[in-house]
C-alpha positions in Angstrom: -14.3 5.2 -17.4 -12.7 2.6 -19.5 -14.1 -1.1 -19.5 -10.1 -1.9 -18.5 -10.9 -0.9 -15.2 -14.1 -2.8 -15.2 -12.1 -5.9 -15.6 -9.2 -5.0 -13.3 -12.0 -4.4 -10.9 -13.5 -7.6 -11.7 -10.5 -10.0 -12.1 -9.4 -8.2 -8.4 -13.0 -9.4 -6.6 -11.9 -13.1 -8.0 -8.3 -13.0 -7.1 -9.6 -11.8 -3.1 -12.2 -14.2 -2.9 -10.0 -16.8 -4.1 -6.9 -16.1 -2.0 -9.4 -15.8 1.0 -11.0 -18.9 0.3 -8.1 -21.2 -0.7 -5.3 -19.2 1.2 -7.0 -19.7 4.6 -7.3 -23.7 4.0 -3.5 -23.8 3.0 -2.2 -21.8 5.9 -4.4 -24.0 8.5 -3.5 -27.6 6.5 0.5 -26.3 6.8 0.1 -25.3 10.7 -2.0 -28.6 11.4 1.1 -30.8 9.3 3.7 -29.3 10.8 5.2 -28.5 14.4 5.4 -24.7 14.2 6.0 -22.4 17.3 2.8 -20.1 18.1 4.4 -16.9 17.8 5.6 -18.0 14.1 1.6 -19.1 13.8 0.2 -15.6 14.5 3.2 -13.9 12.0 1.9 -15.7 9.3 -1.7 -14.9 9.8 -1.0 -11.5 10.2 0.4 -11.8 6.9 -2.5 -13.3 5.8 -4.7 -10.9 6.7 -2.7 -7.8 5.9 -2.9 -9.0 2.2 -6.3 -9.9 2.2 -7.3 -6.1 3.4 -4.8 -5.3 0.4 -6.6 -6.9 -2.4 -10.4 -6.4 -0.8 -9.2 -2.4 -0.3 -7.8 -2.0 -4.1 -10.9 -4.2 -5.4 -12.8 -1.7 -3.5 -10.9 1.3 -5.1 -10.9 -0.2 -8.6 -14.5 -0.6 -8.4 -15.1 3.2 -7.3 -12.9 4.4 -10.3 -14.8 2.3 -12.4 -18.2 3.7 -11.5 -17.2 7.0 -11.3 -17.2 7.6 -7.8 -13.7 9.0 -7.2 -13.1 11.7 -9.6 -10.3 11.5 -12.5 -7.7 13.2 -10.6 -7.8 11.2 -7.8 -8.4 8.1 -9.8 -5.2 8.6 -11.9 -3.0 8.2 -9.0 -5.0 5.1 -7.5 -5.0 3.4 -10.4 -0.9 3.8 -10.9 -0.8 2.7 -7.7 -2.9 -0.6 -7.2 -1.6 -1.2 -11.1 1.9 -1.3 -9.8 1.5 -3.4 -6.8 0.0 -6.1 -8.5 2.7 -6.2 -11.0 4.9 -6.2 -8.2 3.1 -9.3 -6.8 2.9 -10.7 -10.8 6.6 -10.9 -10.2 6.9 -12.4 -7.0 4.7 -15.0 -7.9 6.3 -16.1 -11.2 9.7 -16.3 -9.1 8.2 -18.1 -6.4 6.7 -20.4 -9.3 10.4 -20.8 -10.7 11.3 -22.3 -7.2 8.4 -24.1 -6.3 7.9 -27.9 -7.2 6.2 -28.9 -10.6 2.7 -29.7 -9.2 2.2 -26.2 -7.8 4.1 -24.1 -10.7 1.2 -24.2 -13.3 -1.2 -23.2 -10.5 1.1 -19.9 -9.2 2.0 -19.1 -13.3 -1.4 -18.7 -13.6 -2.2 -16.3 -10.4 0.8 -14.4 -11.6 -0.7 -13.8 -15.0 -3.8 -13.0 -13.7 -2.1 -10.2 -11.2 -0.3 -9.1 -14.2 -3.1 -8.8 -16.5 -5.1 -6.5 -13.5 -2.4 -4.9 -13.5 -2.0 -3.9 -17.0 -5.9 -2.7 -17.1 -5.2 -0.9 -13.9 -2.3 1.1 -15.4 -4.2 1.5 -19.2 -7.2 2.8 -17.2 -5.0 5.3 -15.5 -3.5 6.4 -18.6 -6.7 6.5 -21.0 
C-alpha cells in the first residue's frame, strides 16, 4: 500500500490519543466550572465517546489497509470513507476556529489541518 496511508494511519493514532487525553480533561474542567443539568452531562459524554470509537475505529481501519490486511477492494471504499469524514470534521473545526476566541483559534486551526491533511492521504491512498 502507499506510505499516504501509513501516515493517515499514523497522524489518526495521534489525533485519538490526543483528543482522548485532552478532550476528557476539557469536558470534566467545563462540567466542574459550570452549573450544568445531569442529563445535559451524560449528552455530552456520549458525544464524547461516540467520537472517540470514531477516530480509534478508522485509526484501526487505516492501519489494516496499510498493512495489507483488508484486501484492495474493500480498502477502496474504506479509505473514501474515513478520507471524507475527516475532511468533514477539517471543516467543522476551521469554522468553529472562525467563532472561537483568539487563544483557542491557533490551537483548533491546527487540529483542522491535521484532519485535513489525514484526510487527503486517506483519499490519495484510495485512489493510488
Amino acid at each position: 500500500m502507499p506510505i499516504s496511508i501509513h501516515l493517515a494511519a499514523m497522524l489518526s493514532l495521534a489525533i485519538s490519543v490526543n483528543y482522548f487525553l485532552s478532550g476528557k480533561k476539557q469536558i470534566s474542567d467545563s462540567f466542574k466550572a459550570n452549573n450544568i443539568d445531569e442529563s445535559h452531562k451524560q449528552t455530552l459524554r456520549s458525544l464524547f465517546l461516540c467520537q472517540i470509537g470514531f477516530f480509534v475505529t478508522s485509526c484501526l481501519c487505516l492501519f489494516a489497509c496499510a498493512f495489507g490486511v483488508v484486501s484492495s477492494m474493500y480498502s477502496y471504499g474504506l479509505l473514501l470513507f474515513i478520507g471524507l469524514n475527516y475532511g468533514i470534521f477539517a471543516i467543522w473545526h476551521c469554522y468553529i476556529a472562525i467563532l472561537s476566541p483568539p487563544n483557542n483559534k491557533l490551537r483548533l486551526y491546527l487540529l483542522g489541518m491535521i484532519f485535513l491533511l489525514i484526510s487527503l492521504c486517506s483519499l490519495l491512498g484510495a485512489f493510488i
